[in-house]
Biopython code that builds the backbone (N, CA, C, O; Angstrom):
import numpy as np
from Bio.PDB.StructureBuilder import StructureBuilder

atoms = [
    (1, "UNK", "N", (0.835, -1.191, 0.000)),
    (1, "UNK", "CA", (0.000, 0.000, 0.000)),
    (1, "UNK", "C", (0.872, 1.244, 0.000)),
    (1, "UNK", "O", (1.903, 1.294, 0.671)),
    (2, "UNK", "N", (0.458, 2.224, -0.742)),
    (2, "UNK", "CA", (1.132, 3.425, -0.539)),
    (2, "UNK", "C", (0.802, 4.273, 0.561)),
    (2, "UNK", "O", (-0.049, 3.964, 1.396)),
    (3, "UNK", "N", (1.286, 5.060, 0.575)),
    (3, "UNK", "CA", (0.857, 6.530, 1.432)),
    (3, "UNK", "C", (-0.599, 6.886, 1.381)),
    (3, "UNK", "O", (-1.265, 7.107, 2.393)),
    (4, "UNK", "N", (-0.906, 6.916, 0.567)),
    (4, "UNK", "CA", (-2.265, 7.465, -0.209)),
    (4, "UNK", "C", (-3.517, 6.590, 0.476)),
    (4, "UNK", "O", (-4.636, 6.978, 0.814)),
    (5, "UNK", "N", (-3.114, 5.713, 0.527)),
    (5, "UNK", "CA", (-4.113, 4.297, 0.603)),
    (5, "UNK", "C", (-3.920, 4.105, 2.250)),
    (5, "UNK", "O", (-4.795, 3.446, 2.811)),
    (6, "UNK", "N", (-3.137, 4.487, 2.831)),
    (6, "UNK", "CA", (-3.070, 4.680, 3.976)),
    (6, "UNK", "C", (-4.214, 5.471, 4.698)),
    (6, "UNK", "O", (-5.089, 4.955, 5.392)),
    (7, "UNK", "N", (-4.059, 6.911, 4.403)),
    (7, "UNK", "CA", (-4.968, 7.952, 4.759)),
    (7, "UNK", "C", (-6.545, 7.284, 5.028)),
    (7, "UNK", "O", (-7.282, 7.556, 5.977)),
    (8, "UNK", "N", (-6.766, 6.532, 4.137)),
    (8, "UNK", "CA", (-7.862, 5.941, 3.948)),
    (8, "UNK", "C", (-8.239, 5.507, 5.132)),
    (8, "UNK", "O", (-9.440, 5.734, 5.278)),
    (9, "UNK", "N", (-7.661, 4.867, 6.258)),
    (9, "UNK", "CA", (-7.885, 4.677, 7.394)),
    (9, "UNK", "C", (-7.875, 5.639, 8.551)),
    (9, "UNK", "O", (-8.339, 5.470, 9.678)),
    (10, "UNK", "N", (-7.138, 6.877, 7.952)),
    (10, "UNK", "CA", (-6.764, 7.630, 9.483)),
    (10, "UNK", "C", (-7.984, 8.675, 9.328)),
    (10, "UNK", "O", (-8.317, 8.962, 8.178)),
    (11, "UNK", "N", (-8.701, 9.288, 10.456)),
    (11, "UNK", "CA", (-9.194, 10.547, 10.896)),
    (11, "UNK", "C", (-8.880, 10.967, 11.984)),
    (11, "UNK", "O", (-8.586, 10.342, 13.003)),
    (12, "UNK", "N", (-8.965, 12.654, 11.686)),
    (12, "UNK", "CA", (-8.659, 13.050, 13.031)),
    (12, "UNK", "C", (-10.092, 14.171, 13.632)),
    (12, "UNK", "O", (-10.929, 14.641, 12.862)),
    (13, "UNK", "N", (-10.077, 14.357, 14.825)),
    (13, "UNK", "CA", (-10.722, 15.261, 15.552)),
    (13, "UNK", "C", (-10.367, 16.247, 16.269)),
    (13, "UNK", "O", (-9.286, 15.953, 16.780)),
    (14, "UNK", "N", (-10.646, 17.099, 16.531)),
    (14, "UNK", "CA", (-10.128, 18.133, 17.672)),
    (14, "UNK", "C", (-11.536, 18.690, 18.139)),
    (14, "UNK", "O", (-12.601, 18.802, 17.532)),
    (15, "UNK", "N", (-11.077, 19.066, 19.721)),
    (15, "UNK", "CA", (-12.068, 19.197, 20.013)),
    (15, "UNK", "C", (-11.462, 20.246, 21.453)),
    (15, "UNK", "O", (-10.428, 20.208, 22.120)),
    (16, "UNK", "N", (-12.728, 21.158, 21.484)),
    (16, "UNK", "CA", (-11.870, 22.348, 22.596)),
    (16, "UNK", "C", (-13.137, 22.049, 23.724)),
    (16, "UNK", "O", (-14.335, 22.169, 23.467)),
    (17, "UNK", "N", (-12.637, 21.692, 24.840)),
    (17, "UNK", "CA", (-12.958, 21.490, 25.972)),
    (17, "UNK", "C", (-13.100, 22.795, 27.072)),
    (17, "UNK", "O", (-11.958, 23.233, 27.204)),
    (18, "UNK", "N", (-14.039, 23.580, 27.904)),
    (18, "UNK", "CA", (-14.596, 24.109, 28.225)),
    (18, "UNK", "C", (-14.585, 24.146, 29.760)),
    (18, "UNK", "O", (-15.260, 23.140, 29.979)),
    (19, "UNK", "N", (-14.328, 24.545, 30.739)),
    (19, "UNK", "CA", (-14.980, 23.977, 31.722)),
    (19, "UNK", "C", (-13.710, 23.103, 33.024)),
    (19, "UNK", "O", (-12.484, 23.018, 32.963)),
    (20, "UNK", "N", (-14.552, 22.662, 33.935)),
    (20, "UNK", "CA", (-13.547, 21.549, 34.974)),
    (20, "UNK", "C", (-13.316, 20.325, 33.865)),
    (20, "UNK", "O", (-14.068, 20.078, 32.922)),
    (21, "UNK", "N", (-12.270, 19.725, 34.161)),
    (21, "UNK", "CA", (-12.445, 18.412, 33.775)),
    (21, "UNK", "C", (-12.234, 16.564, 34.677)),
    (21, "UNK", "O", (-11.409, 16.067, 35.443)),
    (22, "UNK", "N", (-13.436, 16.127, 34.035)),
    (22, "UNK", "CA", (-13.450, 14.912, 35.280)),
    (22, "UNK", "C", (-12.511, 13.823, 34.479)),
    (22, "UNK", "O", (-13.036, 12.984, 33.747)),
    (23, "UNK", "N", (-11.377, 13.877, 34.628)),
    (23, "UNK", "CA", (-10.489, 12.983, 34.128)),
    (23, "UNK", "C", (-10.409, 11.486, 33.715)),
    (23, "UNK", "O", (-10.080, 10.768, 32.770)),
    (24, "UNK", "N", (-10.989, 11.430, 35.190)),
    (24, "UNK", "CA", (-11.117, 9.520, 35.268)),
    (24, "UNK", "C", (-12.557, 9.258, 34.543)),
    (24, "UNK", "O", (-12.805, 8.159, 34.047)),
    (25, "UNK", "N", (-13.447, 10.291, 34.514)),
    (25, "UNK", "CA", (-14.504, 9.897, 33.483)),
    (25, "UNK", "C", (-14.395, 9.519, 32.418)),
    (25, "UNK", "O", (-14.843, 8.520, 31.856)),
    (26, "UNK", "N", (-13.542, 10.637, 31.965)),
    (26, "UNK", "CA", (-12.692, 10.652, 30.180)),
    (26, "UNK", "C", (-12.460, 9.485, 30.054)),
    (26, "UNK", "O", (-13.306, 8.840, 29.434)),
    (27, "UNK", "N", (-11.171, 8.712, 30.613)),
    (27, "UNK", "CA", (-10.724, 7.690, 30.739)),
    (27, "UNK", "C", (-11.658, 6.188, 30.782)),
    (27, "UNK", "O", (-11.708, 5.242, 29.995)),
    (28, "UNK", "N", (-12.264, 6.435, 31.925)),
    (28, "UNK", "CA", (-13.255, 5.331, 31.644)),
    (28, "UNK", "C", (-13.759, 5.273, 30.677)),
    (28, "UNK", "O", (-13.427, 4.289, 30.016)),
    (29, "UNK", "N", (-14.955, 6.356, 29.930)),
    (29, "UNK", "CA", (-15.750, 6.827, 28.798)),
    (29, "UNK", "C", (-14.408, 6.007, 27.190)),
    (29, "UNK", "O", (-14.708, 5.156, 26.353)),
    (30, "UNK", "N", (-13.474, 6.513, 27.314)),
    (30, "UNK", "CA", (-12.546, 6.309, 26.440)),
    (30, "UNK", "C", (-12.168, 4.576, 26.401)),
    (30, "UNK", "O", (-11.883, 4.079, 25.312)),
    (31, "UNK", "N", (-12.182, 3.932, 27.338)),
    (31, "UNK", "CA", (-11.716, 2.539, 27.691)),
    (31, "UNK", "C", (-12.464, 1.858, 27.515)),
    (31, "UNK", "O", (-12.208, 0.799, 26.942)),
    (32, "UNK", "N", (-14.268, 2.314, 28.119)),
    (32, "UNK", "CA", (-15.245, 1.491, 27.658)),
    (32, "UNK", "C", (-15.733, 1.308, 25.623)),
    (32, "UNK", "O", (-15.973, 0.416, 24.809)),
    (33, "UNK", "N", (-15.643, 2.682, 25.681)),
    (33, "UNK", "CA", (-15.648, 2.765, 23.859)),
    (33, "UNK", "C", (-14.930, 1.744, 23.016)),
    (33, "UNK", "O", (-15.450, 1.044, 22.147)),
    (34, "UNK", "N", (-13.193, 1.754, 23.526)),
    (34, "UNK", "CA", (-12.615, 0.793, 22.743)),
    (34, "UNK", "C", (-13.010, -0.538, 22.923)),
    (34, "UNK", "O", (-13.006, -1.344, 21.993)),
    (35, "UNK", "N", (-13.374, -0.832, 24.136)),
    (35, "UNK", "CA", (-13.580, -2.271, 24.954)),
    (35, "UNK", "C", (-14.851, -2.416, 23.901)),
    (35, "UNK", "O", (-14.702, -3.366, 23.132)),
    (36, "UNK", "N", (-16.131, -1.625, 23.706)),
    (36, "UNK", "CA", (-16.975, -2.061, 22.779)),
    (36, "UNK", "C", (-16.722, -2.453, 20.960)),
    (36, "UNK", "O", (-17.004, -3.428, 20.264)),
    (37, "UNK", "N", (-16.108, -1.240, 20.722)),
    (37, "UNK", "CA", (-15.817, -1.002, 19.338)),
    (37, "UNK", "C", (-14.602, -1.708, 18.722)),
    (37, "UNK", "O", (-13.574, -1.047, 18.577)),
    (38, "UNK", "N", (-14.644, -3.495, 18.202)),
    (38, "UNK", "CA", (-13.055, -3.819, 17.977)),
    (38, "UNK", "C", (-12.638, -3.261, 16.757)),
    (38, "UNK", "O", (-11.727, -3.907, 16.238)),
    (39, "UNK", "N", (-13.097, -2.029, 15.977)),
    (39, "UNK", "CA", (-12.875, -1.371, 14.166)),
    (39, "UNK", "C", (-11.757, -0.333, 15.321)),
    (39, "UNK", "O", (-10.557, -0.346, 15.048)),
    (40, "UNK", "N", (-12.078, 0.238, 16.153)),
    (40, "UNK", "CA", (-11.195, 0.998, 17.358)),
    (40, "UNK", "C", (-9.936, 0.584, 17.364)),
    (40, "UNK", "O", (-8.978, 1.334, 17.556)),
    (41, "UNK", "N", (-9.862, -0.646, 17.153)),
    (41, "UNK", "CA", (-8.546, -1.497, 17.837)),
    (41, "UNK", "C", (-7.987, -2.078, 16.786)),
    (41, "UNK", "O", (-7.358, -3.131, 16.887)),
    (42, "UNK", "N", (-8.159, -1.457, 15.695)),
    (42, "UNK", "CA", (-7.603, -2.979, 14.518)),
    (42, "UNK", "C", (-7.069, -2.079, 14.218)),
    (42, "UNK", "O", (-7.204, -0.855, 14.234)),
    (43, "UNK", "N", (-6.045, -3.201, 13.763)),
    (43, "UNK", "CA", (-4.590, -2.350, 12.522)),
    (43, "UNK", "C", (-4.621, -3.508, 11.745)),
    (43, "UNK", "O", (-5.160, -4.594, 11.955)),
    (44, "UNK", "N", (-3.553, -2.848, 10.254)),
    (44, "UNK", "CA", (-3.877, -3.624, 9.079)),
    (44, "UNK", "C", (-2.326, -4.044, 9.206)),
    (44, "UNK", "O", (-1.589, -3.389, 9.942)),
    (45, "UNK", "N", (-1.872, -5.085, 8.516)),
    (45, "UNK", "CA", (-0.370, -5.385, 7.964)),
    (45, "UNK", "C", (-0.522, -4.453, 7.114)),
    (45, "UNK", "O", (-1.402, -3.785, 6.570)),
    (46, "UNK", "N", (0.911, -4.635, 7.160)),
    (46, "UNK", "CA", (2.133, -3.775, 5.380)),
    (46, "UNK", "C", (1.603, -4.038, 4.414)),
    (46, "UNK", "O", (1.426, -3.238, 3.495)),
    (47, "UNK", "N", (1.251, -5.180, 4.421)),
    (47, "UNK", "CA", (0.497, -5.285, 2.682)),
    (47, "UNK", "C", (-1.068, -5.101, 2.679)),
    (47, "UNK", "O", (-1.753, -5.265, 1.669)),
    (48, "UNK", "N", (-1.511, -4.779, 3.787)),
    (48, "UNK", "CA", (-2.830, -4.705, 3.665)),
    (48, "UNK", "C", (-3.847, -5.629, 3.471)),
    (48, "UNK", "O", (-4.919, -5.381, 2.919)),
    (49, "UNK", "N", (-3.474, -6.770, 3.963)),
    (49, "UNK", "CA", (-3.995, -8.008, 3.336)),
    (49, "UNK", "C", (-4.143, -8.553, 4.330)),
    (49, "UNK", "O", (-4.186, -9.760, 4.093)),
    (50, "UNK", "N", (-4.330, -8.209, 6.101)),
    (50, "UNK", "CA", (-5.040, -8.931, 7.175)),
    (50, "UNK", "C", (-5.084, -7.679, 7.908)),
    (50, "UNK", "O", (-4.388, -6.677, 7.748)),
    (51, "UNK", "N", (-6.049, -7.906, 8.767)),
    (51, "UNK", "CA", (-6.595, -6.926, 10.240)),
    (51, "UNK", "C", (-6.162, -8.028, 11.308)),
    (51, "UNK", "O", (-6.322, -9.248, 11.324)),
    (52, "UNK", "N", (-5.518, -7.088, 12.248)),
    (52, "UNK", "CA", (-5.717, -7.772, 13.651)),
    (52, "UNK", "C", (-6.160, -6.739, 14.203)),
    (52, "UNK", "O", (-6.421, -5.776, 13.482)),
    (53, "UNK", "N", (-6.345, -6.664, 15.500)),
    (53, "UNK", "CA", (-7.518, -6.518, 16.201)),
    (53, "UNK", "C", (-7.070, -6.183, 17.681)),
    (53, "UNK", "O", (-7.661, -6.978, 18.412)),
    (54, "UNK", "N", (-6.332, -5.401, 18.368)),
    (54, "UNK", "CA", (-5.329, -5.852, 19.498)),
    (54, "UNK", "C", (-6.684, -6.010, 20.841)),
    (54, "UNK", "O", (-7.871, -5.706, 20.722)),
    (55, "UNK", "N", (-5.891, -6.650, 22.204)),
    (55, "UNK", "CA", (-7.226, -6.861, 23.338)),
    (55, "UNK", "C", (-7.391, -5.097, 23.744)),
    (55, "UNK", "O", (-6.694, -4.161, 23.354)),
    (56, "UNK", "N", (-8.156, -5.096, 24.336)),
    (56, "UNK", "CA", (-8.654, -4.200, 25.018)),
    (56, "UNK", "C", (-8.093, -3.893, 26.322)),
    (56, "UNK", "O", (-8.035, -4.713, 27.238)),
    (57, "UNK", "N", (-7.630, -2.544, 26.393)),
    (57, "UNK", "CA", (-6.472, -2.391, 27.841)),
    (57, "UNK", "C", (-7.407, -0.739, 28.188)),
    (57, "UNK", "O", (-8.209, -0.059, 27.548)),
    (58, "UNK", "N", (-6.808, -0.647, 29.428)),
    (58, "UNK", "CA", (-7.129, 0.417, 29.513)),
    (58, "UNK", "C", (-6.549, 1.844, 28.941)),
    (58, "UNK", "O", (-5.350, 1.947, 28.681)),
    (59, "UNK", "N", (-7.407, 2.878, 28.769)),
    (59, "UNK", "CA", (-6.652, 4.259, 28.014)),
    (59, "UNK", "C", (-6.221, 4.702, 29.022)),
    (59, "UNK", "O", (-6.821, 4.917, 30.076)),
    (60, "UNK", "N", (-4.526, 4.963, 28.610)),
    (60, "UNK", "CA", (-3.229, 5.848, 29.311)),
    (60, "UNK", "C", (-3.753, 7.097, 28.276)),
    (60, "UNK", "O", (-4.000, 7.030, 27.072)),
    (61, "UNK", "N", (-3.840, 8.434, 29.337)),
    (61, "UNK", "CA", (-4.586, 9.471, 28.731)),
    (61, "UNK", "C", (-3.972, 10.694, 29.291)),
    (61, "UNK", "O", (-4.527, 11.539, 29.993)),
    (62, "UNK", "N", (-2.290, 10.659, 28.728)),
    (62, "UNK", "CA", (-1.560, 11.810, 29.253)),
    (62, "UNK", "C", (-2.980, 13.352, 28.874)),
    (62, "UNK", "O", (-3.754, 13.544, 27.936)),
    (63, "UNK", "N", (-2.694, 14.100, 30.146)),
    (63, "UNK", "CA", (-4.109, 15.540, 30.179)),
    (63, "UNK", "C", (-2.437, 16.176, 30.701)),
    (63, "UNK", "O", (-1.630, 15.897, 31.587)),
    (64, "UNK", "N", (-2.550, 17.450, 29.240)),
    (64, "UNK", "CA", (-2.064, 18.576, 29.729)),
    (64, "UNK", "C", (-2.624, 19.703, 29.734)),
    (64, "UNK", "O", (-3.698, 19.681, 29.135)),
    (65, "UNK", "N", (-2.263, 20.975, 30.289)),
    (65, "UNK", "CA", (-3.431, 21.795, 31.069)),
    (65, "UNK", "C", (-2.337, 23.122, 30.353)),
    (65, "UNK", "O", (-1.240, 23.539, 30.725)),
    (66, "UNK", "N", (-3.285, 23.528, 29.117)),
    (66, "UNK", "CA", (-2.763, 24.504, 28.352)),
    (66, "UNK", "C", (-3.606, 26.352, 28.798)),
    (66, "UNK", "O", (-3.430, 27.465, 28.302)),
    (67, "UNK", "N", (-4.535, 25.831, 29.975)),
    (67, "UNK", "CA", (-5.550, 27.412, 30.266)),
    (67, "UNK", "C", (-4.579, 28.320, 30.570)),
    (67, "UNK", "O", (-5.097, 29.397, 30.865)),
    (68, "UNK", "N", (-3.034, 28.344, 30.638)),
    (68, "UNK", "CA", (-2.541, 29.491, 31.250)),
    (68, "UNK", "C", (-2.002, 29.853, 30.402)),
    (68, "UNK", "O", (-1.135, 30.666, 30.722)),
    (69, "UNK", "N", (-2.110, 29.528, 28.740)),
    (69, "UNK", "CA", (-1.836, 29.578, 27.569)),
    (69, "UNK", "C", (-1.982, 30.960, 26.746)),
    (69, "UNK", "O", (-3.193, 31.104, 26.912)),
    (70, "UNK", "N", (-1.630, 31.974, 26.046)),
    (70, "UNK", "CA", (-1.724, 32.951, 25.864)),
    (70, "UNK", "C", (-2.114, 32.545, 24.216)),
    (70, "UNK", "O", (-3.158, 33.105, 23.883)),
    (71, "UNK", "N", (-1.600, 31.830, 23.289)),
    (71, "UNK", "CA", (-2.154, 31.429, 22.388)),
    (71, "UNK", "C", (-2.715, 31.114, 22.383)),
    (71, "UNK", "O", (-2.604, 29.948, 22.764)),
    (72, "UNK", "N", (-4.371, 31.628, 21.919)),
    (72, "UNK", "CA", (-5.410, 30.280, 22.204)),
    (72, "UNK", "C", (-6.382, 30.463, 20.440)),
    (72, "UNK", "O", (-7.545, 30.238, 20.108)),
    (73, "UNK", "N", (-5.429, 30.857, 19.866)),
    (73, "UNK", "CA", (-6.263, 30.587, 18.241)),
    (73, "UNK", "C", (-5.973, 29.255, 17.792)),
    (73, "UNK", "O", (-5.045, 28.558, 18.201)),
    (74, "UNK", "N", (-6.909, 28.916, 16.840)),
    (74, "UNK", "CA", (-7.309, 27.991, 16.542)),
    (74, "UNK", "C", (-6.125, 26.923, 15.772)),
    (74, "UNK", "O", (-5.570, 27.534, 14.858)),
    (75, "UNK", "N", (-5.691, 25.706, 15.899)),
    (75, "UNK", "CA", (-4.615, 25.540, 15.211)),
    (75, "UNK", "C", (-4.640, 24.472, 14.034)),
    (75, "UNK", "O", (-5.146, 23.479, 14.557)),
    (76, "UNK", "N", (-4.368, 24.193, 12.790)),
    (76, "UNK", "CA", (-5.051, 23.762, 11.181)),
    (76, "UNK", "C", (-4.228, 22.537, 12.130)),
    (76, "UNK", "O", (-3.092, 22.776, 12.539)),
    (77, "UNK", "N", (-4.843, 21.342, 12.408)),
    (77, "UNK", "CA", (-4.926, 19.835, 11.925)),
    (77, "UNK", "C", (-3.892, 19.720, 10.539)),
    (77, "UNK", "O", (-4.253, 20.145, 9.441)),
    (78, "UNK", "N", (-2.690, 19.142, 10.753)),
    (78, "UNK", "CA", (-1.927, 18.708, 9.594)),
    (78, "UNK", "C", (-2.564, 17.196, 8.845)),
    (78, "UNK", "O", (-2.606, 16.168, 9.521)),
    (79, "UNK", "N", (-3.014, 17.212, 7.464)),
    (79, "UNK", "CA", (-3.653, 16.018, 7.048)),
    (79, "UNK", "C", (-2.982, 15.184, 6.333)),
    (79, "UNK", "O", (-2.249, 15.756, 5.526)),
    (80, "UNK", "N", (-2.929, 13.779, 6.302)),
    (80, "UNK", "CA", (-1.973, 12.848, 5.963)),
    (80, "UNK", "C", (-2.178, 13.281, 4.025)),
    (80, "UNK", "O", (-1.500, 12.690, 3.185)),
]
sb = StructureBuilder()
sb.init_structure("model")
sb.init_model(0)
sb.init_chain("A")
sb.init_seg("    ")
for serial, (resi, resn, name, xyz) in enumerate(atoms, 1):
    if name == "N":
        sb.init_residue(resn, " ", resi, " ")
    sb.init_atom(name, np.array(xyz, "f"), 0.0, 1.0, " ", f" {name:<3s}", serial, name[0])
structure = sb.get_structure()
């Protein structure tokens, strides 16, 4: 597969958060999702020619805390 054919699998999101944040919610919320969803968890081989599927672990969910941030415009998502 090329580069190209790659993309085909990746999306991204961003998303600006507001407010306190309940961390271990995130986390759970995030752990239970993958634990449901195994399309979440699959990766393809090099040639593209099998899915595996990895188990379900919990989300390590480094939170850094950018509010004391003086830049706060919006920043362009680089796309594969």
């Amino acid at each position: 597969m090329g580069d190209e054919a790659s993309c085909a699998f990746n999306e991204s999101v961003s998303l600006t958060l507001r407010g306190s944040l309940n961390e271990q919610a995130l986390r759970s919320s995030l752990t239970l999702l993958l634990e449901r969803h195994d399309a979440l968890r699959a990766t393809f081989t090099d040639t593209g020619e099998e899915m595996r599927v990895s188990a379900a672990k919990p989300v390590d969910l480094p939170v850094v805390d950018l509010s004391n941030k003086s830049d706060r415009r919006p920043r362009r998502a680089s796309h594969c």
